[in-house]
C-alpha positions in Angstrom: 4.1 8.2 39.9 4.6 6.2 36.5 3.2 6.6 33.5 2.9 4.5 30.2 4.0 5.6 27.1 3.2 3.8 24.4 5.7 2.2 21.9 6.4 2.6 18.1 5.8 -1.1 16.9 7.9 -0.5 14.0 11.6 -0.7 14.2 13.1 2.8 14.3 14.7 2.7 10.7 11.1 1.9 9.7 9.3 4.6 11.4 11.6 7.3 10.2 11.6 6.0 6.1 7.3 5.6 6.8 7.4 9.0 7.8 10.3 10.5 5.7 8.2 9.1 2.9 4.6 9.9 3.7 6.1 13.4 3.3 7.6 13.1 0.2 4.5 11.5 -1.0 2.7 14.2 0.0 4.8 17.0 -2.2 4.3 14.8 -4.8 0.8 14.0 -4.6 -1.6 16.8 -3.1 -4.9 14.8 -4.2 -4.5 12.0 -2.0 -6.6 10.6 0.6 -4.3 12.2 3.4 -5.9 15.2 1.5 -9.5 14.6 1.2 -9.5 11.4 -1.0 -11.9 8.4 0.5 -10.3 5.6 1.7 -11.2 2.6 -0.3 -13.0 -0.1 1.0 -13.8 -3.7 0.2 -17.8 -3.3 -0.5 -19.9 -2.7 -3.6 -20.0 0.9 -2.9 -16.3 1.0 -4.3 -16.5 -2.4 -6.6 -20.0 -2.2 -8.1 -18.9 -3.8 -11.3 -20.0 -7.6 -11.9 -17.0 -9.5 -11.4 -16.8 -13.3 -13.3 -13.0 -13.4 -13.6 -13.2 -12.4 -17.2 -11.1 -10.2 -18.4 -13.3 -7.5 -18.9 -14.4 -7.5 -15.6 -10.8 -7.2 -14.3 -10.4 -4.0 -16.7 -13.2 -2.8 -15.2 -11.9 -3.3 -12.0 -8.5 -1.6 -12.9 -10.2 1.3 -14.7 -11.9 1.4 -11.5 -8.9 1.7 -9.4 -6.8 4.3 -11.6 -9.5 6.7 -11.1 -8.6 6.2 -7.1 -5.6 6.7 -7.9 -5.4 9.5 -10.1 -4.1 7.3 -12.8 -5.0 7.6 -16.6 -6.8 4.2 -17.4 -6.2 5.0 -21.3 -2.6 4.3 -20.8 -2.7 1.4 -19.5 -2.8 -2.4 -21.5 -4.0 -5.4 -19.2 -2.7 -9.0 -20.0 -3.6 -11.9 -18.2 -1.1 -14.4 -18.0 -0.6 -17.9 -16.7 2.5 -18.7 -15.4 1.6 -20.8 -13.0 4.1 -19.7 -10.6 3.3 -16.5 -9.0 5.3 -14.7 -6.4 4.3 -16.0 -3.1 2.7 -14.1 -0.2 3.0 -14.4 3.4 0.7 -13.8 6.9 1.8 -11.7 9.7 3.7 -14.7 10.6 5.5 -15.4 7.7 3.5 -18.2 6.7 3.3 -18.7 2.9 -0.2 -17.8 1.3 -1.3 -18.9 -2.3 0.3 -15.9 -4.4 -0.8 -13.1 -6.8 1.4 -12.2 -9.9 1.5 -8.8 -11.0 4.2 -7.0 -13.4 4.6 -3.4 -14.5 6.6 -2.3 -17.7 6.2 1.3 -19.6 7.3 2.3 -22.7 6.3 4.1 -26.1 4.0 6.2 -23.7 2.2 3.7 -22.7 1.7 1.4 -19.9 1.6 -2.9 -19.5 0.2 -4.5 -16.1 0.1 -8.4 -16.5 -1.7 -10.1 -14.0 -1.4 -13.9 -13.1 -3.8 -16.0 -13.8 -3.9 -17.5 -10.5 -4.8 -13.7 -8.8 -8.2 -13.8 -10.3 -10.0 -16.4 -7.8 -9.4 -13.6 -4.8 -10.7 -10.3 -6.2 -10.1 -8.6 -3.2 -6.8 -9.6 -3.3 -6.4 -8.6 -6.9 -7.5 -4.8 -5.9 -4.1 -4.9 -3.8 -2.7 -6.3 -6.8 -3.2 -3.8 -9.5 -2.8 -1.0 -7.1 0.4 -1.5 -6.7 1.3 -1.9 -10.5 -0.5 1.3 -10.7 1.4 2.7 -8.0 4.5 2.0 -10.4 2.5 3.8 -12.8 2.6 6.8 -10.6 6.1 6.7 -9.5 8.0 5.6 -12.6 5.9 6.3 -16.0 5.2 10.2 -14.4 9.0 10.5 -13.9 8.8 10.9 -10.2 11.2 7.7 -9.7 14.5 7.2 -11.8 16.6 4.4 -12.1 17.0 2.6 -9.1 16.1 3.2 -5.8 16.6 0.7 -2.3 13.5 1.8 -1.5 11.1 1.3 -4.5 9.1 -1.3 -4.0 8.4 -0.1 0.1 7.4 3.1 -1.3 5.3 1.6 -4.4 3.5 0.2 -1.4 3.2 3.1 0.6 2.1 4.7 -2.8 -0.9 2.8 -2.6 -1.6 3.5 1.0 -1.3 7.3 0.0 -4.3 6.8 -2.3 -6.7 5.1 0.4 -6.1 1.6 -0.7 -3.6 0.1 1.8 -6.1 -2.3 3.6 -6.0 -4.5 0.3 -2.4 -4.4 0.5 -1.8 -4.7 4.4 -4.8 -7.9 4.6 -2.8 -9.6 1.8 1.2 -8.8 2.3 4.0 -10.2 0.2 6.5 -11.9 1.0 8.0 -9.4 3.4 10.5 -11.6 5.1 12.2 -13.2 2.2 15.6 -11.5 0.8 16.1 -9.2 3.7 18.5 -6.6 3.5 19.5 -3.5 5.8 18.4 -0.2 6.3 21.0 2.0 5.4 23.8 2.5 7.7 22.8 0.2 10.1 22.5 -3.6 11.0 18.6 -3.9 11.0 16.9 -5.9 8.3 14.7 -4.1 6.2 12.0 -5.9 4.0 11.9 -5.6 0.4 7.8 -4.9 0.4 6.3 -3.4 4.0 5.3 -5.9 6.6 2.1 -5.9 9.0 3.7 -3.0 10.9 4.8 -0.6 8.6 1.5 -1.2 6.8 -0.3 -0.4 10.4 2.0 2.8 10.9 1.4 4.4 7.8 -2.5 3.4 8.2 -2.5 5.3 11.7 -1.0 8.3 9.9 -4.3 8.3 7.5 -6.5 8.1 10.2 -4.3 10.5 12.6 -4.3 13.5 9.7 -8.1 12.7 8.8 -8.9 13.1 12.5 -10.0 9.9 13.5 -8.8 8.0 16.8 -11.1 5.0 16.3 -11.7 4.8 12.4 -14.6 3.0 11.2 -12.8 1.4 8.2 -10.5 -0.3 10.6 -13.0 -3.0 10.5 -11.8 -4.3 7.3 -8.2 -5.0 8.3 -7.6 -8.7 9.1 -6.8 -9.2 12.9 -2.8 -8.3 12.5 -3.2 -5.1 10.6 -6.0 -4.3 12.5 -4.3 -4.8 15.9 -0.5 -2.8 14.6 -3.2 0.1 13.2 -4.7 0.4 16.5 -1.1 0.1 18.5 0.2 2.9 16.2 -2.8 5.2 16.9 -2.1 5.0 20.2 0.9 6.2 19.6 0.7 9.1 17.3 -2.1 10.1 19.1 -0.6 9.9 22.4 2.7 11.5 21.9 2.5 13.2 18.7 5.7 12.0 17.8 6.5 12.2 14.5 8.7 14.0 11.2 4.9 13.7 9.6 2.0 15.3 11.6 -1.2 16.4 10.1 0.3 20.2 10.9 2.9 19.8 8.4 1.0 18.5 5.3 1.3 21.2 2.3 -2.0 22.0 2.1 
């Protein structure tokens, strides 16, 4: 008699950085929400604030956010910028997307997030936005990054996934596909920000250490996310199979 197994549907360099990383993450960060921290969702509950596209209402989304992620809003200056051309973004088919901007620079102990212009129209988009930059925050202005890394902006990604808020990330990805290069020591191409995939393995990993085979806030993934996140469940919770189970968190 044969029976299925289900498949990883990342690429094996993938699934071993995701879960190589999740751990790190997790000796870095004990207050996540792999550790009790709720996973943020697109509803008033988490963005109460009136939001006109002013830039007050922006800072009060960000202050918002850096309290998700453990991240001291007073550090932080917020420009609003028009550049007019903002990296683009992609769909889980590598179709281009109208773009959000978003830089990061530190210095002098303090922090500067600039935010395009053009991000302000999607809000929900612009949550994915300034996580990220805060993610940065996190990983570079606390001294947990230095210098350069091959993996920085996957794991500024992940970063934000740690903290609950990867379905604003995973429903509006950038541009994946563009500038490929290789995973270390091999021939496979590995992305320069996570694609639908990786976003849906590292999702399953929340849901896997919170407990939850079916998780409610699955709804608010777009179709692709929605559909790798429910692939990868099946996985982890089928076969266990992984550097990163809930068993191993340092807790």
């Amino acid at each position: 008699m044969f029976f299925w197994r289900p498949v990883c549907p990342c690429d094996p360099p993938a699934t071993a950085w995701i879960e190589r990383r999740l751990g790190w993450l997790d000796g870095e960060f004990p207050d996540s929400a792999f550790s009790g921290r709720p996973i943020v969702l697109p509803t008033p509950e988490f963005f109460p604030d009136p939001y006109d596209r002013s830039h007050q209402s922006v800072r009060a989304m960000l202050d918002r956010i850096c309290g998700y992620m453990g991240a001291d809003a007073e550090l932080v200056n917020l420009e609003i910028t028009s550049s007019g051309h903002p990296p683009e973004l992609v769909n889980e088919r590598g179709e281009y997307l109208a773009g959000a901007a978003g830089t990061f620079s530190a210095g002098y102990g303090r922090v500067f997030i600039t935010i395009d212009r053009m991000e302000l129209d999607e809000p929900m988009a612009l949550v994915g936005t300034i996580a990220h930059e805060l993610a940065h925050l996190r990983l570079l202005a606390e001294g947990r990054l230095r210098g350069h890394v091959f993996d920085h902006e996957l794991l500024t990604d992940l970063t934000v996934v740690f903290f609950g808020l990867g379905i604003f990330l995973a429903n509006t990805p950038r541009n994946w596909a563009s500038d490929m290069k290789n995973w270390p020591g091999t021939q496979l191409n590995r992305p320069e920000y996570m694609s639908p995939a990786m976003f849906g393995y590292a999702l399953a990993h929340l849901g896997w250490h919170r407990g939850e085979r079916r998780p409610r806030w699955a709804r608010y993934l777009n179709p692709a996310p929605r559909a790798e996140l429910r692939a990868s469940l099946r996985y982890l919770w089928r076969t266990g199979d992984s550097a990163f189970p809930p068993t191993s968190a340092g807790r």
